[in-house]
Steps between C-alpha positions, in 0.01 A plus 500: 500500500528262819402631836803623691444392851660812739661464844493644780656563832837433590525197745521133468316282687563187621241195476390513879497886479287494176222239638464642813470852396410525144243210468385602820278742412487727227790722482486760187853626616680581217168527242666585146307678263532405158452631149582391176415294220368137473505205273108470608226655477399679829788380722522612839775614705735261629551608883773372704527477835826503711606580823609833552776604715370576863478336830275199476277483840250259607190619676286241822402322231782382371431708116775703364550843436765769376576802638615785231565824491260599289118554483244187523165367450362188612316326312127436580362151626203355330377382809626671799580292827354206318814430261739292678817671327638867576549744225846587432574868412564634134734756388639606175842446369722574232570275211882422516555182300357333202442162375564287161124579340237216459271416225106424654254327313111514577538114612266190515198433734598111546675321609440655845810618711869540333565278171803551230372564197635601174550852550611523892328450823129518534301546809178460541229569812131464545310780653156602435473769720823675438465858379893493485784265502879546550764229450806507737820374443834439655772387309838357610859615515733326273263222494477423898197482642691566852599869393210704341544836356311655772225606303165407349330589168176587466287474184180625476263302274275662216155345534432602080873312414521237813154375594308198321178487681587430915906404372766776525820370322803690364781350323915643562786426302837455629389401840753288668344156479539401862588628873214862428241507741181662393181579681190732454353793639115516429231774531144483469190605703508626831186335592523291797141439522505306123766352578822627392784502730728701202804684652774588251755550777549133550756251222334237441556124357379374209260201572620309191892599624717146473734587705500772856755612658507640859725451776755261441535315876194321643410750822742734446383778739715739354338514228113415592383856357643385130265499246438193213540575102482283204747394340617287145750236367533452126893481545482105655532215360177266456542227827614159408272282603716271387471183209377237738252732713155355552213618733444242744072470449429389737119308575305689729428206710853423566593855633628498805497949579793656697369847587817719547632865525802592278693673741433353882609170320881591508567813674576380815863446516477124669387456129858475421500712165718738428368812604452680123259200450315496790153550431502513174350325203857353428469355888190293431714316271739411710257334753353285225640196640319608845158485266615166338571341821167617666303382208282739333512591151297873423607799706259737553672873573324750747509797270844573225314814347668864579408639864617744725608281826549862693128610411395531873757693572452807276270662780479489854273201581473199757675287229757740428756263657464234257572369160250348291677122405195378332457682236117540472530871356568482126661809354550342147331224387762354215858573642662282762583622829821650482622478798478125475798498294854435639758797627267737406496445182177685384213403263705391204641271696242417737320360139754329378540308848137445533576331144807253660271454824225349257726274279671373787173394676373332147797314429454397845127408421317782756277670336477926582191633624444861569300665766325804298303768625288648276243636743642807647877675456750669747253846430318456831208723572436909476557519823812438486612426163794370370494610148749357225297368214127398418337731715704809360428365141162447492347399872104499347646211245721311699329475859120432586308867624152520665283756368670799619824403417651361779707136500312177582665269726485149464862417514560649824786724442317824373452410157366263287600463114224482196585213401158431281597836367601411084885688552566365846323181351807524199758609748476194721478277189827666364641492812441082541624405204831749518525262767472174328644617173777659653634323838315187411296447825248215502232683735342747690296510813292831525512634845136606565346389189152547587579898454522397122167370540348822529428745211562898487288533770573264734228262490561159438446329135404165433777476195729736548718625144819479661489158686358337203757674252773353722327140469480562147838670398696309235840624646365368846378210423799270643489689837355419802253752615439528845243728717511570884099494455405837701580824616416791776149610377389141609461329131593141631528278194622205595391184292279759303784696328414559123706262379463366137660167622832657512538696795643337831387673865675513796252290711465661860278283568729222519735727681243559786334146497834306546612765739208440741530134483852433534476727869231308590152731433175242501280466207755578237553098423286520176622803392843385573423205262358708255816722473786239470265269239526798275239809603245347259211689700702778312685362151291255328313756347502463102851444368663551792792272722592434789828641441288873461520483868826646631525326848682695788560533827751774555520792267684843531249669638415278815664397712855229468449156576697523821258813582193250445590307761647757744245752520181521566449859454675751263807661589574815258591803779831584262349583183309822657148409397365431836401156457270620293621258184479186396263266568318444922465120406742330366374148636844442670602316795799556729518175634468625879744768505460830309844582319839345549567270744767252676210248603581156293163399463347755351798533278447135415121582432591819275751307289247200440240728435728694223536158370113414482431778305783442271379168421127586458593746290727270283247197476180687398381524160551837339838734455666513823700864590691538756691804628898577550609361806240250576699228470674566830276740666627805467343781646540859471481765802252315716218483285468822275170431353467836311426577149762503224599842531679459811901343582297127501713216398800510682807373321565132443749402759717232323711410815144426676392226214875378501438399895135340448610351143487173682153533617221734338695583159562110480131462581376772310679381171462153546098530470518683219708288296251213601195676344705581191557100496139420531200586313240413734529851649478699146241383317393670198107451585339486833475196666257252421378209782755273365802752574423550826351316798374702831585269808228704673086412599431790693594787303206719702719421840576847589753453788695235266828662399643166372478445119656208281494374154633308210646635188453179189818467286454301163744265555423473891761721639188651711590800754329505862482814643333586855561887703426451881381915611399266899713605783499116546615156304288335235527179437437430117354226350686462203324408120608223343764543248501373177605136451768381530626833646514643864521838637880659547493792768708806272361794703438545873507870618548399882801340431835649504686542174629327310194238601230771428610420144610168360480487150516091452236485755542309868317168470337249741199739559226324640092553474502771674729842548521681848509865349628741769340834618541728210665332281418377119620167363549383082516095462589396144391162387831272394571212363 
């Protein structure tokens, strides 16, 4: 006979109620017992959980509690003070209504997470530690997802019927086949000193869950307590991709990287979307034209995995006031953020959006790049942790431990994931090519990538498993691969990332090196040349490119362009740490005036500066990146210079670019679409003496802050570049150009637009070129 799942209590709940309270904390209100016959073996008691009727009260901390008229026990905490959830009371209540039975099956180990199969709906968790597991569910009324039954079931898993080796699974018939949200409650060893960080009180989401579903509304305070489940969708439709879709595969020495965030791209209202689109995936497609227009064709996104944007403000703390925009704080690490999807939508539609965001961008020939953080999650620290998944499954698996148990740190956010660990090592492969497979994204960069660098331990390897499975992966193998080549214990890999001739690195070496020149630092002049020929101090190294060498100025977390040239110091008293984040030396310059400022010539200075780096950037050999808002100097509350956790990129103010279209954003694009148009600045091999001539014979000159040279064409269309970091002229005796040609004057920073830019070129250019007090120059050779 099929189990017959009993019900309890008497009162509905509605979604917010349910999350807040229910998924809160463990609430045993309402505990059914149960028995009866089964169609297997050894069954346990199905348990359901409802809310009971009562007064629902929420203590200083913001957990829930009933109040009944009846005797209660609480139940008892693992771990005291340390766990960062209260315990909700239990009581016992009649059984009062009664459910259509279902049939349960032992299940399947694999694959991992919730599948359709034959007989039902399997699930499936690792845990190697677990002494005892317990699927939750929720199911839907009538089929809506908005209107739950107020209620969860609970099954308790038999470890002789559902366990193959470290894999519990269970299989139900008759499960709705979309709109139930399931999660786990795991117990295990109470051994804090080995490692384990069990506490049964807490639902938890399954690692390998497709889909999550939280809150509904991006910062919705109302509901910043609510709790995240998985969730399933085998009622959709496969997406059309449509007959004449194509990935755009694109070389990786024609990129040209837009680094972007999902959400601060559209939300503001000068944006001019309607407000149900605003910040959404489905609002990245409608500024596609803005991407087309500037010029770049791969988007990289700041982080599109599930987080919880109201983390800091689950506890009293001096960043309780914000909300977390970035995103660094992975929950899940295969659905899309939900709250990315339009009208609050929720996670079915949040992927199927994701899905329209990424065809749009292909058949408009951007390639998608994510952001991925597989260092650390959302978990935090045991000081005050913020437990929802890994660390409640198995934490001695999933995170690195010293010797007595405690987390390592090299991620600096409390925890750091196993990554050379064989099931994280699985998940993270799983979770890439769910990626690929199903949203079709064409990279990754790895935030912190040296972390996956270390083994169990922490110490570094020399080949680590995971980096070179990546390189190596079949279903990878068209992506681009990107590492940010370090992390917080000090493992600084840049140029000397394993690499198997496939892995790219953010260079921040180039990022520092052009930085000092362009303000004017002496010395840097060589290293200036090195970076913009290519890095090959760093590249050529075996089988690898200049294009391995992701070139950038400005990234998210640094400071804006306009900061770079407005501050000299850091800025970050609103985020609450103190000034204590971010980086002392950013190798800025304000230009004579710290902050904003109505003085003309420093405002002249900052915007030729901006347009320096731009061009530096754009002109030297390797993949250029550049950050959202560049292109007209956006900057975002001073200069918040803080980690990713905090408010950071402000939103892109649309009405702002539509005022300096005529100026930076005309600049800005125009550059680009010039190195798309020639080849001399994206070689595929680093340059050899006949590419490249140094108009320079006293490269040891340490006060000289003046460097020039000639980029060789084939057919003679050389390009003559020369930066000027001198508060002073130079006057610049110019090469001669190839016969029959002369030199056409197509950039000139210190000139107003539209003459900082002429794209046919401004003729009748003499020997020699007066090049103004920080200012950078590009002659083309014409006919």
């Amino acid at each position: 006979m099929p189990l017959q799942p009993l019900f309890c209590g008497s009162k509905v709940a509605s979604q917010s109620t349910l999350f807040a309270s229910v998924f809160s904390a463990r609430n045993n209100a309402g505990r059914c017992s149960f028995t009866g016959n089964s169609s297997v073996r050894g069954a346990r008691p199905v348990r359901f959980m409802k809310q009971a009727s009562g007064s629902i009260t929420s203590d200083e901390h913001g957990v829930f509690s009933e109040t009944m008229d009846r005797s209660k026990h609480r139940t008892p905490n693992a771990y005291g003070g340390r766990a960062q959830e209260g315990v909700l009371e239990e009581e016992s209540s009649k059984v009062i209504e009664s459910r259509p039975s279902w049939k349960t099956f032992p299940g399947q180990a694999f694959p991992l997470g919730v599948s359709e199969v034959d007989s039902g709906i399997n699930f499936s968790i690792f845990s190697r530690h677990a002494t005892a597991v317990t699927l939750c569910l929720v199911l839907p009324e009538r089929g809506s997802i908005g209107t739950l039954n107020g209620g969860m079931i609970e099954m308790v898993l038999d470890p002789d019927l559902n366990k193959t080796g470290d894999i519990w699974h269970i299989c139900i018939e008759d499960l709705p086949r979309s709109n139930v949200l399931y999660g786990y409650r795991i117990d295990g060893p109470q051994d804090w000193g080995k490692g384990h960080r069990f506490d049964s009180n807490i639902v938890l989401v399954d690692p390998y869950a497709k889909l999550v579903e939280g809150r509904r509304y991006f910062g919705d305070i109302s509901m910043k307590l609510s709790k995240f489940l998985g969730t399933y969708d085998f009622d959709s439709l496969p997406f059309d991709w449509g007959e004449n879709y194509k990935l755009p595969n694109i070389s990786e020495k024609d990129l040209v990287i837009y680094e972007m965030n999902v959400r601060a791209f559209t939300i503001d209202e000068s944006s001019g979307l309607n407000s149900n689109i605003r910040g959404s995936y489905l609002g990245v497609i409608e500024k596609i034209p803005h991407l087309l227009e500037l010029g770049i064709n791969a988007v990289e996104l700041l982080p599109v995995f599930e987080f919880d944007e109201l983390e800091f403000q689950r506890r009293r703390n001096p960043r309780d006031h914000m909300i977390n925009t970035w995103g660094y704080s992975t929950i899940n690490f295969f659905s899309p953020m939900s709250r990315y999807a339009s009208a609050g939508g929720g996670s079915v539609n949040a992927s199927r959006e994701f899905k329209e965001m990424v065809k749009a961008l292909h058949s408009s020939g951007i390639e998608v790049i994510l952001d991925v953080v597989y260092n650390h999650t959302n978990e935090a620290d045991d000081a005050n942790p913020y437990t929802t998944s890994f660390r409640g499954i198995d934490n001695k698996v999933y995170y690195m431990l010293d010797n007595n148990g405690q987390l390592l740190n090299f991620s600096g956010c409390g925890n750091t994931l196993n990554c050379n660990h064989a099931v994280v090592m699985d998940l993270i492969l799983d979770s890439l090519r769910h990626w690929v497979t199903e949203y079709h994204v064409d990279g990754f960069r790895f935030d912190l990538a040296s972390v996956m660098c270390r083994g169990v331990d922490g110490s570094p390897l020399n080949a680590p498993p995971i980096i070179r499975a990546i390189a190596k992966d079949a279903v990878l193998s068209r992506c681009k691969i990107i590492a940010e080549p370090w992390d917080c214990g000090g493992l600084y890999l840049v140029g000397s990332f394993p690499n198997w001739d496939r892995w790219a690195e953010w260079n921040g070496k180039y990022r520092d090196d052009v930085r000092k020149f362009i303000k004017g630092d002496y010395g840097v002049k060589g290293s200036f040349a090195t970076r913009v020929a290519g890095s090959s101090d760093l590249y050529r190294v075996n089988k690898r490119r200049p294009y391995h060498s992701i070139n950038f100025v400005i990234a998210h977390d640094g400071f804006t362009l306009r900061d770079l040239v407005s501050y000299n110091l850091k800025h970050n008293e609103a985020n609450g740490e103190g000034g204590n984040d971010g980086s002392n030396d950013n190798f800025s310059w304000n230009c004579g005036f710290e902050g904003e400022t109505d003085d003309a010539s420093i405002r002249a200075l900052r915007s030729r500066q901006m347009k320096n780096f731009h061009l530096a950037l754009m002109i030297s050999q390797g993949t250029p990146m550049m950050l959202m808002g560049d292109e007209y100097g956006h900057t975002r509350n001073g200069n918040n210079n803080s980690y990713g956790h905090d408010t950071a990129i402000n939103n892109f103010l649309w009405d702002q670019l539509d005022a300096r279209k005529s100026d930076h954003f005309r600049f800005f694009s125009k550059v680009i679409k010039y190195r798309h148009s020639h080849e001399v600045f994206s070689h595929e091999s680093f340059l050899s003496k006949n590419e490249i001539t140094w108009h320079e014979d006293n490269w040891e000159n340490h006060d000289s802050r003046f460097l020039a040279f000639t980029l060789h064409e084939r057919s003679g269309a050389d390009v003559y570049l020369a930066f000027n970091a001198h508060d002073y002229f130079i006057k610049a005796l110019l090469p001669t150009p190839p016969e029959k040609r002369k030199w056409f004057r197509v950039v000139d920073t210190n000139l107003k637009s539209p003459d900082d830019f002429v794209l046919d070129g401004v003729h009748s250019i003499g020997n020699t070129y007066n090049i103004a007090p920080y200012s950078s120059i590009l002659l083309e050779a014409k006919f």
